[in-house]
N, C-alpha and C positions, 0 to 999 in steps of 0.2 A: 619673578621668582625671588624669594626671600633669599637673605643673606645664610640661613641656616639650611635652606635646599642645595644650595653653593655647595657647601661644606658636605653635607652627606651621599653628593652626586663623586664627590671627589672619593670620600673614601668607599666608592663600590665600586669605583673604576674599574678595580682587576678582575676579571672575571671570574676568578679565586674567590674572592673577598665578599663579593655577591651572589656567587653559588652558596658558600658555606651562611652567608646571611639568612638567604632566604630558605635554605633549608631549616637554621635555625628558628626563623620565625614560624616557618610552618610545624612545627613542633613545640611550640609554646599554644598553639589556637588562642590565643589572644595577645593582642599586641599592638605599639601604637609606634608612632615614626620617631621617636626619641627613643623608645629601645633599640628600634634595630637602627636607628644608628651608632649605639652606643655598643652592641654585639658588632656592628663593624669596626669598631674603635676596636674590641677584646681579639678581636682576630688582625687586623694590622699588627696590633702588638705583638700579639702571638708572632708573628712570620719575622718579626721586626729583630726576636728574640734568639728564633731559630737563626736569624741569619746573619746572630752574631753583634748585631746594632745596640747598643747599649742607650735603654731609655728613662731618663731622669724620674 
């Protein structure tokens, strides 16, 4: 596995983060593995936000 599957295994871990992904991508009908990585980057943040975490 690629260094970059690493990375986007990490951030779907929560099953928050991967529900709201994969909804999301099912709602784009096309899509490629660098956005929805990137929609799980926008929703970490999101939570990250909500929960107070202040991000650079």
């Amino acid at each position: 596995m690629t260094w970059e599957g690493h990375e986007f295994l990490d951030k779907v871990r929560d099953p928050e983060i991967w529900r709201k992904t994969k909804k999301g991508a099912s709602e784009l009908n096309s899509w490629g593995v660098k956005l929805i990585g990137e929609m799980a980057t926008g929703y970490i943040r999101a939570k990250a936000t909500e929960l107070g975490i202040p991000l650079a």
